[in-house]
C-alpha positions, 0 to 999 in steps of 0.5 A: 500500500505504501509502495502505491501510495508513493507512486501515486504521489510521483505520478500525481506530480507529473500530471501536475507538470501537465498544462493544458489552455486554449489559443484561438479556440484550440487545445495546447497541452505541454510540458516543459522538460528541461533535461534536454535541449530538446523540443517536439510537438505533435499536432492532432487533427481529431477526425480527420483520419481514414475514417473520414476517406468516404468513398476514396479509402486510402485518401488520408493515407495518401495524403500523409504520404504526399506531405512527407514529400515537401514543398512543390518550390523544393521538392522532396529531395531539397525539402528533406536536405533542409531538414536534414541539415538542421537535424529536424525531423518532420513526420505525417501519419494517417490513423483511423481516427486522426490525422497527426503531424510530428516535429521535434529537434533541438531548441535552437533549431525548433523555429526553423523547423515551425517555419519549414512545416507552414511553408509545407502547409500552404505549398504542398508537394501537389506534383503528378512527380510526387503522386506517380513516387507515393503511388509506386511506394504505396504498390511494393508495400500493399505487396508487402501486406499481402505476404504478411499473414496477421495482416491478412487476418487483423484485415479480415477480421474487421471486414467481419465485425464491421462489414460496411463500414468505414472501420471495416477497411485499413487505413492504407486502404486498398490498391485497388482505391488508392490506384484511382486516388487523384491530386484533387481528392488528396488537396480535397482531403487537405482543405477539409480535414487539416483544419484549424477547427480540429487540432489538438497541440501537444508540445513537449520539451525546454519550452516555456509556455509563452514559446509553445503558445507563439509556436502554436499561435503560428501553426495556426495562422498557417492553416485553412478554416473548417468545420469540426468533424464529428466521428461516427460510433460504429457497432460491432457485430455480434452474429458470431461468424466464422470466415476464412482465406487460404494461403500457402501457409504451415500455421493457422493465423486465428483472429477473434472479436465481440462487442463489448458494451461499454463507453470509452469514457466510462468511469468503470474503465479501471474495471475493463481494464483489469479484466482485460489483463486476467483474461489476455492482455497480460502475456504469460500468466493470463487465463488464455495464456495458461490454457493454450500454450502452458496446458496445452502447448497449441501456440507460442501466444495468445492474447486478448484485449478490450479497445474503447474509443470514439468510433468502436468499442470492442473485445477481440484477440489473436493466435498462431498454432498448427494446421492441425490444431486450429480447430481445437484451438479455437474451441479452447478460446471459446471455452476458457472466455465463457468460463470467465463470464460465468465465473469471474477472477479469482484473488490471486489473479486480481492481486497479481493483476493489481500488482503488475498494473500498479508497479509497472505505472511508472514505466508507462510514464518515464519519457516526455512523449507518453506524458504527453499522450496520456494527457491527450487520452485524457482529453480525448475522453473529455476528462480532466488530466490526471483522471487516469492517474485517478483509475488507479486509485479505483484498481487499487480499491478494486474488491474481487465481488465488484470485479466479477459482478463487472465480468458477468455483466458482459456476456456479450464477448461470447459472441465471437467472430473468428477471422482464419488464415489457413493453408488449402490443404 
């Protein structure tokens, strides 16, 4: 109790280290850490993700990659030497939810590297040159996807639990709906979803908070208005199907997910997550780990997990075993998750779990840029920061007889969906 009390007190004061105001309307969370001469920022364009693509899948996607091309007055060799001379380093990365932008260097060179990336947001790249390299990079690694089994089922499985969806596709798309990807849908994508409406800043580093709010104040000039995007939430499909595809593969490849009837801001969060790590997402000593491969020796590894967020709340995991394990491996899944709805954890799995959680914290906050994130997850859930932090205090209470009662309340897991790469023979 002691030792989590005093943790408690160290992260406490990280979250008081956390700032969070608002300039021209958008959210700036920083922290000033002066250890390092250092600075980065990474800016969020909530909504504005693969989610958004409609009926041009990938269109985010290609548009992270044509950014990273440079300016159309440089080019991408000549922007990229800039950048390069000043070791800063300037990064875009489409997600399903979010389309985000990341710019870190040394102090003395960080307003160089603001000035680098408003000359990119007002002169994109938007070349046929640029278009035709991303297009034959996106190519080789579309090819590169297919070759790589759990992307095959991770790919499969959400085509399953999401079927029509926007959630049902990746973010990269398909080749088939990038190839027919234009200039036009990449510059639409720019104007409408990197608007200033939709950013969260997040600066980290030897700033103070008149910098980051002169930084930020820039960034912001810099881009287009628009309108904030409000994200979809997506059902996730309880019918219990099981699909398949052949590959000229030696093992199973077996994905599996289920609703999970929960908000993503819910205060009882603490409790999904402890019994997402007794369950599977502990690794070695959780029940799916036990009975699969320490029992039965049918896979290296299996694991589950529970994933809220704005657009989807789901349960769902994944394993590799032999060709001719599959089928009894999937029956093992089946079992050991009906057993925990019907009998919950036990105290030593609880304490254990509480144990791990409350011990390894301080790892999961020891750098600048996890900070930094869990005060956006923070936000993204429209909590106050710290209120993870508060979550431990509540695992820390946590009795097993509200655990269980917690667990018995989502039968909704038993209806699984699997998603099986397989060999044709």
């Amino acid at each position: 109790m002691a030792r989590f009390y005093a943790v408690l007190f160290l992260l406490q004061g990280l979250a008081l280290a956390m700032n969070i105001e608002y300039i021209k309307g958008a959210p700036l969370l920083y922290e000033e850490d002066c250890k390092l001469p250092i600075v980065s920022l990474q800016i969020v364009f909530l909504g504005s993700g693969s989610i958004t693509d409609g009926d041009n899948r990938g269109a985010a996607y290609l548009t992270s990659a044509l950014l990273n091309q440079g300016t159309k007055k440089l080019g991408s060799v000549a922007f990229a030497r800039a950048l390069e001379e000043k070791a800063i380093a300037l990064d875009f990365r489409a997600q399903k939810e979010s389309f985000s932008i990341y710019l870190s260097s040394l102090k003395g060179q960080f307003g160089e590297g603001v000035d680098r990336l408003v000359d990119l947001i007002k002169d994109p790249n938007l070349t046929p040159d640029a278009l035709n390299k991303i297009k034959i990079a996106a190519q080789g690694e579309f090819g590169s996807l297919e070759a790589n089994f759990d992307y095959v089922a991770e790919r499969g499985l959400n085509e399953t639990l999401f079927k029509n969806s926007p959630l049902s596709q990746p973010v990269m798309g398909t080749w088939k709906s990038v190839e027919k990807i234009g200039l036009k849908e990449i510059e639409s994508h720019i104007k409408t979803a990197l608007v200033k409406e939709r950013v969260v800043l997040l600066f980290g580093g030897d700033l103070s908070a008149k910098e980051a709010r002169q930084w930020g104040e820039k960034i912001l000039n810099a881009l287009p208005s628009g309108e904030k995007a409000a994200i979809g939430f997506y059902e996730t499909s309880s019918e219990g199907q099981t699909n398949e595809v052949k590959r000229d593969t030696r093992q199973a490849y077996i994905y599996f997910g289920a609703p999970f009837n929960m908000r993503f801001d819910d205060d009882e969060g603490y409790k999904a997550t402890a019994a997402s790590f007794i369950l599977g997402a502990s690794g070695f000593g959780s029940r799916l780990m036990e009975e699969i491969r320490v029992k039965r020796g049918l896979a290296y590894g299996a694991y589950s997990y529970i994933s809220l967020s704005l657009s989807n709340a789901r349960f769902g995991g994944y394993l590799q075993t032999k060709l001719e394990s599959q089928k009894e491996a999937i029956a093992v899944v089946k079992s050991v998750i009906a057993d925990f709805v019907k009998n919950g954890a036990t105290q030593k799995e609880l304490d254990e779990a509480r144990r791990f959680i409350l011990g390894s914290e301080p790892l999961r906050n020891e750098t600048m840029s996890q900070r930094l994130n869990r005060a956006y997850g923070d936000f993204y859930r429209g909590k106050p920061i710290g209120w993870q932090q508060e979550q431990l205090k509540k695992i820390e209470a946590l009795k097993l007889d509200e655990l269980n009662k917690f667990i018995a309340a989502h039968p909704e897991i038993l209806r699984l969906s699997f998603f099986i790469v397989t060999n044709e023979n």
